[in-house]
C-alpha positions as CSV (number, residue, x, y, z in Angstrom):
1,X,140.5,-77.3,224.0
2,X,140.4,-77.5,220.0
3,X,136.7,-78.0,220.3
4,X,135.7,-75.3,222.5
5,X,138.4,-73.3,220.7
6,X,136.2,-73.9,217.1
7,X,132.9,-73.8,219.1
8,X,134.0,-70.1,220.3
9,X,134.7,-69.1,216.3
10,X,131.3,-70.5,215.0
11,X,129.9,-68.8,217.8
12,X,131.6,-65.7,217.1
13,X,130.6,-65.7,213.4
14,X,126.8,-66.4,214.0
15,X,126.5,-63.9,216.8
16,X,127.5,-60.9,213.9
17,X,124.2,-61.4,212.2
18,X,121.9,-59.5,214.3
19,X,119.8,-56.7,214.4
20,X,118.5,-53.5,216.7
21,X,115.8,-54.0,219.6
22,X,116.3,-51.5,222.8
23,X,117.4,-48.9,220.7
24,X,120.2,-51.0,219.2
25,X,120.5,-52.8,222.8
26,X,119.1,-56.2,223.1
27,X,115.8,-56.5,225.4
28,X,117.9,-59.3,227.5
29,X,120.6,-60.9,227.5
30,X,120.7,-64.4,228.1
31,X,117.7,-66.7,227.8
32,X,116.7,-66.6,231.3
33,X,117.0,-62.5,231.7
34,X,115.3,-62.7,228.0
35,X,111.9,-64.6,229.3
36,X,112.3,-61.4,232.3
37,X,112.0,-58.8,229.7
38,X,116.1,-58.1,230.3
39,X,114.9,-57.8,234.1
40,X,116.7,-59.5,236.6
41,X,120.0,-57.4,237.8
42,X,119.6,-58.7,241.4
43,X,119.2,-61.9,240.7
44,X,121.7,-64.8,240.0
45,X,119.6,-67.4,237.2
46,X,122.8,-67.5,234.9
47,X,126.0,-67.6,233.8
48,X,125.0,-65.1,231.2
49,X,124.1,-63.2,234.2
50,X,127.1,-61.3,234.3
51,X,126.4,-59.3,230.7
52,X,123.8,-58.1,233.2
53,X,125.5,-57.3,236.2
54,X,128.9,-58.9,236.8
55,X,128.1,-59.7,240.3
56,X,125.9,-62.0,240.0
57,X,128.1,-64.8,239.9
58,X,129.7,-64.3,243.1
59,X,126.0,-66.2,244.2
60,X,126.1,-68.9,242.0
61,X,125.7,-72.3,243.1
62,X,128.1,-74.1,241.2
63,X,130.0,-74.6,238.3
64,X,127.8,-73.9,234.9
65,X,128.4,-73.7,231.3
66,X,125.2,-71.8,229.1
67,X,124.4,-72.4,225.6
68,X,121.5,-70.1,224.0
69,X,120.4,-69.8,220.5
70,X,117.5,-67.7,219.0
71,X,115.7,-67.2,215.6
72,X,115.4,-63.1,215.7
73,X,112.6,-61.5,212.9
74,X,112.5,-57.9,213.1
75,X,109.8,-56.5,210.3
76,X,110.6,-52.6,209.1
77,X,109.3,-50.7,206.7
78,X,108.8,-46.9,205.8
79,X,105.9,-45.0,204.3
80,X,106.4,-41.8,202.1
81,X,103.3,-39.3,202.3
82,X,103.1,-36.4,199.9
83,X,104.5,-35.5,196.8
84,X,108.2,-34.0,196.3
85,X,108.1,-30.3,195.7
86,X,111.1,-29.9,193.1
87,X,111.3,-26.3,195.2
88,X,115.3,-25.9,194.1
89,X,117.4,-26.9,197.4
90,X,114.8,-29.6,198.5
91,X,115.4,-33.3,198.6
92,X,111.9,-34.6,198.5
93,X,111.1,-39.0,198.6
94,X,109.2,-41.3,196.1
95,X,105.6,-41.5,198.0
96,X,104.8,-45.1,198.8
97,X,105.5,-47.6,201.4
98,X,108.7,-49.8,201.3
99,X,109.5,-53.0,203.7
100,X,112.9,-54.0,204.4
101,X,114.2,-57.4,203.0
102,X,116.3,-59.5,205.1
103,X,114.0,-60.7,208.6
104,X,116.1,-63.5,209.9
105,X,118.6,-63.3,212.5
106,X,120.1,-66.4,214.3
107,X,121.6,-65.2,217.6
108,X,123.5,-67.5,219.5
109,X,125.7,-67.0,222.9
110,X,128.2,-68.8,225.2
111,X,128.7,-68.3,228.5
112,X,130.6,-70.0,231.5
113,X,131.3,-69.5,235.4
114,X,133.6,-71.6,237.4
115,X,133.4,-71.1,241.6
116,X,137.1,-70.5,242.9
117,X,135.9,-71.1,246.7
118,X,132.4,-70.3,248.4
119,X,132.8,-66.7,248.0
120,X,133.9,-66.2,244.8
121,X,133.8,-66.8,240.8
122,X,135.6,-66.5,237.2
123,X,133.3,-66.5,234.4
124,X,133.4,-65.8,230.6
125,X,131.1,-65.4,227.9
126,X,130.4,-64.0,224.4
127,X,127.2,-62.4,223.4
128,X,125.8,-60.0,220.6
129,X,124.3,-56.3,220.9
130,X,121.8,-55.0,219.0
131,X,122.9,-53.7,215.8
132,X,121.1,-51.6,212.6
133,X,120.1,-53.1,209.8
134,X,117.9,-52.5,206.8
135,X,118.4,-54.0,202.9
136,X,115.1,-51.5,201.1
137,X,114.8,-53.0,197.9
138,X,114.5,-49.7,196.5
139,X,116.6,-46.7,195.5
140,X,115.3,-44.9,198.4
141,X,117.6,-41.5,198.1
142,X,118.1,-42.0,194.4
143,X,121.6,-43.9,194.0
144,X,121.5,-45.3,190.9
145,X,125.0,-47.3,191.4
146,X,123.2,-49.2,194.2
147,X,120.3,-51.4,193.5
148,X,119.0,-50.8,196.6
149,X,119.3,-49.1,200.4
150,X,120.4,-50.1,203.7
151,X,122.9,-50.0,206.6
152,X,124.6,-53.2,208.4
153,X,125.7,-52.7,211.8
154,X,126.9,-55.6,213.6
155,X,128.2,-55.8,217.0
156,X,129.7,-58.7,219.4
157,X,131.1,-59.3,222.7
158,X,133.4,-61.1,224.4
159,X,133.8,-60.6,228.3
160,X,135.8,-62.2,230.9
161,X,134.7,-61.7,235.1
162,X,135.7,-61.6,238.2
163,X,132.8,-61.5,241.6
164,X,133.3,-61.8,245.2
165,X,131.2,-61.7,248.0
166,X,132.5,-58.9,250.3
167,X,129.9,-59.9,252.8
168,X,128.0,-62.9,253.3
169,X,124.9,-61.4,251.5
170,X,126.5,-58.7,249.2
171,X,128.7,-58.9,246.3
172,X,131.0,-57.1,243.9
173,X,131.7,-58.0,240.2
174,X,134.0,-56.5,237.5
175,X,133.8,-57.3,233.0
176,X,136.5,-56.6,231.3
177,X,134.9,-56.5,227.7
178,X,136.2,-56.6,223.8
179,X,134.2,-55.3,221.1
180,X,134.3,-55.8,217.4
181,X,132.2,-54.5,215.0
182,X,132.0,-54.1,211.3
183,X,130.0,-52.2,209.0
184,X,128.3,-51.4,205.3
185,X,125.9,-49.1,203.4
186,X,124.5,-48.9,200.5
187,X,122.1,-46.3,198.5
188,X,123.8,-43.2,199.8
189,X,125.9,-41.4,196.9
190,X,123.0,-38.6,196.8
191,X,124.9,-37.2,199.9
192,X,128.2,-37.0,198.2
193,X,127.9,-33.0,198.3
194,X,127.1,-33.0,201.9
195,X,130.1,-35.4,202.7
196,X,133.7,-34.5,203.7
197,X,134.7,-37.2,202.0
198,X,132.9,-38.8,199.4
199,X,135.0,-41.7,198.7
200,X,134.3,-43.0,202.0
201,X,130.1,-42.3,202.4
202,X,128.6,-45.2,200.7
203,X,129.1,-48.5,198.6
204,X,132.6,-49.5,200.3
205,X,133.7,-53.4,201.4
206,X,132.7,-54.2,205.1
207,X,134.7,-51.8,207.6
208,X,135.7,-53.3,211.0
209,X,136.2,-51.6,214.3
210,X,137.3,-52.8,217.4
211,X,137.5,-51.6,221.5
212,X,137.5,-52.0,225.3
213,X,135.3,-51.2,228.1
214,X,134.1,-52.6,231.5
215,X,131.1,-53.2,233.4
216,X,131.1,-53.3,237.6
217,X,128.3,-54.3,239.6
218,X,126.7,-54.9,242.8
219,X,124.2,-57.5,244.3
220,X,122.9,-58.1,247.7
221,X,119.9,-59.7,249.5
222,X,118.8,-57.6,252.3
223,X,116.4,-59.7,253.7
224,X,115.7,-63.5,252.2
225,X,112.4,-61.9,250.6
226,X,114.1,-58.8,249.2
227,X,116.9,-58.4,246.7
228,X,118.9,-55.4,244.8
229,X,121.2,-54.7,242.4
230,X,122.8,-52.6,240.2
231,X,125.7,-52.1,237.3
232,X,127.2,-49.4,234.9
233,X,128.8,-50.5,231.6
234,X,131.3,-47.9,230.6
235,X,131.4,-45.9,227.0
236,X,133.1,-48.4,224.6
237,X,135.9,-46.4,222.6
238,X,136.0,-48.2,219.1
239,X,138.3,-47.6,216.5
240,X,136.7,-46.0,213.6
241,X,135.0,-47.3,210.3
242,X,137.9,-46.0,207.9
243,X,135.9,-47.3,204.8
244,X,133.2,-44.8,205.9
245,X,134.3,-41.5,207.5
246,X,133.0,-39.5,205.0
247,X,129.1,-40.9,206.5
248,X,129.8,-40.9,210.5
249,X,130.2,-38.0,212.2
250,X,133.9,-37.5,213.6
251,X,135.3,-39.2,210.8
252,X,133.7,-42.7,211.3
253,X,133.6,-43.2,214.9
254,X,130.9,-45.3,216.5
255,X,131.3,-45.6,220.1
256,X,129.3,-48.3,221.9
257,X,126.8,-45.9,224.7
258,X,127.4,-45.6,228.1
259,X,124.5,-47.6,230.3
260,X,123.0,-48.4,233.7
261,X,120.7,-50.6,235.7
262,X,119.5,-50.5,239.0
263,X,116.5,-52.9,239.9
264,X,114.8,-55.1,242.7
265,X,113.6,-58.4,243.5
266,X,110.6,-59.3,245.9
267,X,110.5,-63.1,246.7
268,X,106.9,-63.3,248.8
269,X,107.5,-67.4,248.5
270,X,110.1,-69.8,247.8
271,X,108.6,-70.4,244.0
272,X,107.9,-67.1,243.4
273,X,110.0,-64.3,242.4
274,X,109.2,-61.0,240.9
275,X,111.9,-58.4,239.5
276,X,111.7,-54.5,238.6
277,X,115.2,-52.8,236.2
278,X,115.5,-49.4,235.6
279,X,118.0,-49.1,232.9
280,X,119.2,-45.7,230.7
281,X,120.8,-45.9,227.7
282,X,123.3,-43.1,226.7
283,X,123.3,-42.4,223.2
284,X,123.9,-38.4,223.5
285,X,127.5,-39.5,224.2
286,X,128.2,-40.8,220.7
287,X,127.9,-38.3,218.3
288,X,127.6,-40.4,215.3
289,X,124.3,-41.7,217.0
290,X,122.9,-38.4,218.9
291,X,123.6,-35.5,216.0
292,X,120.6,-33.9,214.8
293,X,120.3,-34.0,210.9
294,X,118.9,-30.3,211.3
295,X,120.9,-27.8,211.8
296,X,123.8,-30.0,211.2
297,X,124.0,-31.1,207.4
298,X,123.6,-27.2,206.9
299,X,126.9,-26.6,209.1
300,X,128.9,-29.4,208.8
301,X,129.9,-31.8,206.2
302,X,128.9,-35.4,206.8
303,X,132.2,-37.3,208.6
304,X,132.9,-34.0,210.5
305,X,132.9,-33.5,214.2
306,X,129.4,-32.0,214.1
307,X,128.2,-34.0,211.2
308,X,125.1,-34.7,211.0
309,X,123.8,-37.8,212.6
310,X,120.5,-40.3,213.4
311,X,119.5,-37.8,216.3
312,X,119.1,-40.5,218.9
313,X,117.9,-39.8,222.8
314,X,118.7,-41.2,225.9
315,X,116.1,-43.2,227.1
316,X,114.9,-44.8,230.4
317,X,113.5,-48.3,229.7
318,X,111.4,-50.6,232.6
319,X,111.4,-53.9,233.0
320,X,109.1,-56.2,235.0
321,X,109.7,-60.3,235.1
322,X,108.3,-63.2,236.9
323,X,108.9,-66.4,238.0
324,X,106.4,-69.5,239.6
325,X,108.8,-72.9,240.2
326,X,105.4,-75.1,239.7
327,X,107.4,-78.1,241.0
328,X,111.3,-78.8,241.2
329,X,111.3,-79.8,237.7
330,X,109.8,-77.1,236.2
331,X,109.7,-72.6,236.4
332,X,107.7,-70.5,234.3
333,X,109.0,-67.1,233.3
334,X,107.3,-64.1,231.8
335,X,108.0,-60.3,231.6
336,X,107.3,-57.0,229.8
337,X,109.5,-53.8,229.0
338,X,108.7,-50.4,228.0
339,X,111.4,-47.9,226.6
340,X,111.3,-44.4,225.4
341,X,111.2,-43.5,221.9
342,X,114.6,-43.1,221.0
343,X,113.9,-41.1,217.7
344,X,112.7,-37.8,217.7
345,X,109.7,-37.6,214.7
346,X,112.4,-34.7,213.6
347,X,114.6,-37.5,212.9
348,X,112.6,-39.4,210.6
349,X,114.4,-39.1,207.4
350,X,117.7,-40.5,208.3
351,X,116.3,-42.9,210.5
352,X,114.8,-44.7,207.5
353,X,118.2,-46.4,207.2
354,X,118.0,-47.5,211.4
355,X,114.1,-47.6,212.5
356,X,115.2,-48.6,215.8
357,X,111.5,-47.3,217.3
358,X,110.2,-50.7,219.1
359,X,109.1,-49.6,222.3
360,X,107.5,-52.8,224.1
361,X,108.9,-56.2,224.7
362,X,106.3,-59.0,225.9
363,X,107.8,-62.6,227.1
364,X,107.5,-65.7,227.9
365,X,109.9,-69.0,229.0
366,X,109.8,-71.9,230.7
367,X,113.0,-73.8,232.2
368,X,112.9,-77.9,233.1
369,X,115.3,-79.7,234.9
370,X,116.1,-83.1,232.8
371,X,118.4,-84.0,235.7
372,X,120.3,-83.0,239.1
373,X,122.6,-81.1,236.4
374,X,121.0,-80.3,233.4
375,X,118.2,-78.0,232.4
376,X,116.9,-76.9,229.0
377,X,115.2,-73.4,228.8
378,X,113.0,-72.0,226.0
379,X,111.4,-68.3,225.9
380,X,109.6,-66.5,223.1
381,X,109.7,-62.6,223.1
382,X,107.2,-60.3,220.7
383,X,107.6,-56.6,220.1
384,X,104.1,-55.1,218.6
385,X,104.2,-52.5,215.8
386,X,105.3,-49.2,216.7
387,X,105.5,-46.5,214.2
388,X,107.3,-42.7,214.7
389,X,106.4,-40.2,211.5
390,X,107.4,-37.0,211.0
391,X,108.0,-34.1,208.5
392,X,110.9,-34.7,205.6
393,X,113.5,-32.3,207.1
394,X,114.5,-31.6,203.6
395,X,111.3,-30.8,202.3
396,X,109.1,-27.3,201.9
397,X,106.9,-27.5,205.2
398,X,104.1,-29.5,205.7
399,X,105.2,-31.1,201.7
400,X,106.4,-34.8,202.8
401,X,105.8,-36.5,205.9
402,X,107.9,-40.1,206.7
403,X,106.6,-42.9,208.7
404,X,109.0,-45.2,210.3
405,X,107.4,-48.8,211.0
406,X,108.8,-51.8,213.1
407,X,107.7,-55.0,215.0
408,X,109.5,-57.9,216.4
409,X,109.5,-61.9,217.7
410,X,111.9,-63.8,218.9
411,X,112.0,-67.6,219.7
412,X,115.0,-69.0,222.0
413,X,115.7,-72.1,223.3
414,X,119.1,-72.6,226.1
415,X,120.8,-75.3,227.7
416,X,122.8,-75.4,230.7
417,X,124.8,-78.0,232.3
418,X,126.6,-78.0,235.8
């Protein structure tokens, strides 16, 4: 118990240094769902299945416990176009193009499901989001106490589920779920007059926040060839960031979003599987996130109610995976993901400090079975460039436009044991 006691704090510590991919969602979660492109929520591959959809371990076959651990390298940078104006009332950007320090991630995650009879199953498991994070090694909205600019979001999970089989083909699951995140930012002081409370805007030790939420789902195989599923996680109501309510809109709130999947998978043979999720992400809820920067930061001070924010979108993302078992020893994976732009090119400027624009996810993995109750799993997962640019919102028209950058990889590698 001491072991797996101290194997659940490294874990936890490792799992904070992270950074955005769907949005600020991970592509997959689990190494299994990963190689899938995050598709999979009617099928049962995992315990880590059940950050997916808690369901899926009513159909598990046995007892498991999941180790996964990837090497995450996002690459973001901005570009500045066009001198500043010095029109009195503008806020115009050096011109040039800056890249963001800071490009490895390790991202580790523990999961576990134990069978209570044939029809039903505990589980537990403790994974990271996606988070923000940027470290520009230049004074990018002219702080001189800070010698550079950047946010740090980091996010992590810990869930605990319940799934029973309320017929012999269908199934019900429930998550209860714990958040904790912490936060810091740096560069920002140039807002001070825009802020309701200064003190609290930039600069400040880590802040920590913590909450509760749930996720319920449902799986069922219709026919042996044809599988569905779907889940909802609710809204996550975290405490606030105290040491920076004078930045986040209602006075240093950030919520976790609302999201939902619904998806399908078409078995045509016994070794081959293919899998289709639909999945929205709700970032209007959170006002922190969905505030526009425009009208709001004429209206409202920054840490207000209507503050202004990073002007986020809800977006639909698609996700195709599948699998060939080329003999009992060995399955290939692969998969691919598109998502709406979540940014707006209105949102460009603040959006510098959280260039979460990566639209397309590309994957690969491969699971072999070293015996009747091991496996090892390894996937790989690249994001090509995408780019969002847009005018300076706080420029003369047409006098500054801002280009937000950002590609990805991702190596993994994941054992299991039964």
């Amino acid at each position: 118990m001491k072991r797996l006691s101290l194997t659940f704090v490294i874990f936890s510590i490792l799992s904070l240094q992270i950074f955005a991919t769907g949005g600020y969602l991970k592509h997959g979660y689990g190494i299994k769902y990963s190689a899938l492109a995050g598709s999979g929520v009617s099928l049962s591959l995992s315990s880590m299945g059940a950050a997916t959809n808690p369901a899926a371990l009513a159909f598990m076959q046995s007892n498991e416990i999941e180790f996964n651990f990837a090497l995450f390298s996002p690459n973001r940078d901005y570009t500045v176009t066009g001198n500043p104006s010095g029109f009195p009332g503008t806020f115009g950007l050096t011109p040039g193009k800056i890249e963001s320090d800071s490009k490895y991630f390790p991202i580790p995650s523990l999961a576990g499901t134990w069978k209570i009879n044939d029809n039903s199953a505990i589980g537990a498991m403790i994974y990271a989001n996606g988070g923000m994070n940027t470290d520009y090694p230049a004074k990018t909205f002219y702080d001189q106490s800070s010698p550079g600019t950047g946010v740090n979001l980091e996010q992590i999970f810990f869930g605990v589920t319940y799934a029973v089989k309320i017929a012999d083909n269908h199934s019900i699951g429930f998550t209860g779920l714990y958040a904790f995140q912490r936060f810091t930012a740096k560069g920002l002081a140039s807002f001070a007059p825009y802020s309701s409370d200064p003190a609290n805007l930039s600069g400040n030790r880590m802040s920590t926040s913590s909450g509760f939420g749930f996720r319920v789902g449902y799986q069922g195989h219709i026919t042996p060839q044809l599988y569905v599923g779907a889940s909802y996680q609710s809204k996550m109501f975290m405490s606030n960031f105290d040491q920076y309510k004078g930045l986040f809109a209602e006075q240093g709130d950030f919520d976790i979003p609302a999201n939902w999947t619904a998806g399908f998978a078409y078995l045509p043979t016994s070794e081959l599987t293919f899998s289709f999720d639909v999945q929205q992400i709700l970032y209007s809820g959170i006002k922190s996130i969905s505030n526009p920067i425009l009208p709001n930061i004429q209206t409202a001070q920054l840490g207000n109610n209507n503050g202004a924010g990073f002007g986020w979108e809800d977006i639909l993302v698609f996700k195709f995976g599948t699998m060939y078992k080329s003999s009992d020893n060995l399955t290939w994976m692969a998969g691919y993901s598109y998502g709406q732009e979540p940014v707006p090119d209105s949102e460009v400027l603040f959006n510098i400090l959280a260039p979460g624009v990566v639209q397309h996810h590309i994957t690969l993995g491969l699971t072999t079975k070293l015996n009747e109750t091991n496996e090892f799993t390894v996937a790989a997962t690249y994001a090509p460039a995408t780019s969002v640019t847009g005018p300076n919102p706080l420029e003369a028209p047409n006098q500054q436009t801002i280009k937000l950058n950002m590609s990805q990889w991702q190596l993994e590698v994941g054992y299991a044991f039964h």
